[in-house]
C-alpha positions as CSV (number, residue, x, y, z in Angstrom):
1,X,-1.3,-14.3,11.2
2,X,-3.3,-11.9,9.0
3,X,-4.3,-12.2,5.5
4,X,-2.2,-9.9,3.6
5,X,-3.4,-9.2,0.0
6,X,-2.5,-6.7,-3.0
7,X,-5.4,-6.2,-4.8
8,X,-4.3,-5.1,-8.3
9,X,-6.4,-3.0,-10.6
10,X,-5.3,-2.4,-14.6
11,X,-6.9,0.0,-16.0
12,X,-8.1,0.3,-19.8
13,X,-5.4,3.2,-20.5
14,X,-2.9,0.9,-19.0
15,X,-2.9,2.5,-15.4
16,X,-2.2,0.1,-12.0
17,X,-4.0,0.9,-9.2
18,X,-2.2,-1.4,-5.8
19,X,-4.1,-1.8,-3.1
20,X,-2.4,-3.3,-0.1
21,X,-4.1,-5.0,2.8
22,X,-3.3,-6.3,5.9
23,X,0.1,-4.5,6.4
24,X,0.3,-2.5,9.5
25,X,1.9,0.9,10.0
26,X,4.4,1.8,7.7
27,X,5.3,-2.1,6.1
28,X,2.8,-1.8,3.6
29,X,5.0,0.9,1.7
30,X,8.0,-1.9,1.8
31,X,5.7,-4.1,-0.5
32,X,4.7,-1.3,-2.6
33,X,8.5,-0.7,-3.2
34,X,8.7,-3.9,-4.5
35,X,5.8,-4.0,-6.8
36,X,6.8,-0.1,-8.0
37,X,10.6,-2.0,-8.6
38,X,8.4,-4.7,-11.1
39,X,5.3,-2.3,-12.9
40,X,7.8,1.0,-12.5
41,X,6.9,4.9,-10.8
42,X,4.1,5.9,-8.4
43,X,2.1,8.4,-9.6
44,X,0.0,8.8,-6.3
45,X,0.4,6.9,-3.3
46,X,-2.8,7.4,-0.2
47,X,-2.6,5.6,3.3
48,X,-5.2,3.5,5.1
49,X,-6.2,3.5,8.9
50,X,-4.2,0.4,9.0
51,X,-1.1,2.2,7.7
52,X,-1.3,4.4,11.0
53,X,-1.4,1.4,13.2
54,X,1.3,0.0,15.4
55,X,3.6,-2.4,12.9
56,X,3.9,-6.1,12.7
57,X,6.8,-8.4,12.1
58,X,6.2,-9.1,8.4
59,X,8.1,-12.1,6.2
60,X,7.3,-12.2,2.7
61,X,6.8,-14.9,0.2
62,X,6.2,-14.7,-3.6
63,X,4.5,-16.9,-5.1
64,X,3.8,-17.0,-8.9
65,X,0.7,-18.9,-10.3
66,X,0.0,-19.1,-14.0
């Protein structure tokens, strides 16, 4: 199975910047759903090559460390 990551940027004016890795065709946008549902709006949204490949059977799992 592939790593899958988000790589999450805050910015000093407050702005989040997602990156998703690892997700294949149009699944990475299901994850971003979920993260937009917890930080709130997209302002921009651009796609990866991997976001124009062939998709994968994806399960998720959330795990929270503090």
């Amino acid at each position: 199975m592939p790593q899958r990551e988000l790589d999450i940027t805050i910015l000093a004016d407050g702005e989040v910047q997602v990156h998703v890795k690892g997700y294949k065709g149009r699944k990475c946008l299901e994850v971003v759903k979920l993260f937009e549902k917890i930080v709130g709006e997209l302002k921009s949204q651009q796609q990866t090559n991997e976001f124009y490949e062939p998709e994968e059977q994806v399960r998720y799992q959330i795990d929270q460390r503090l």
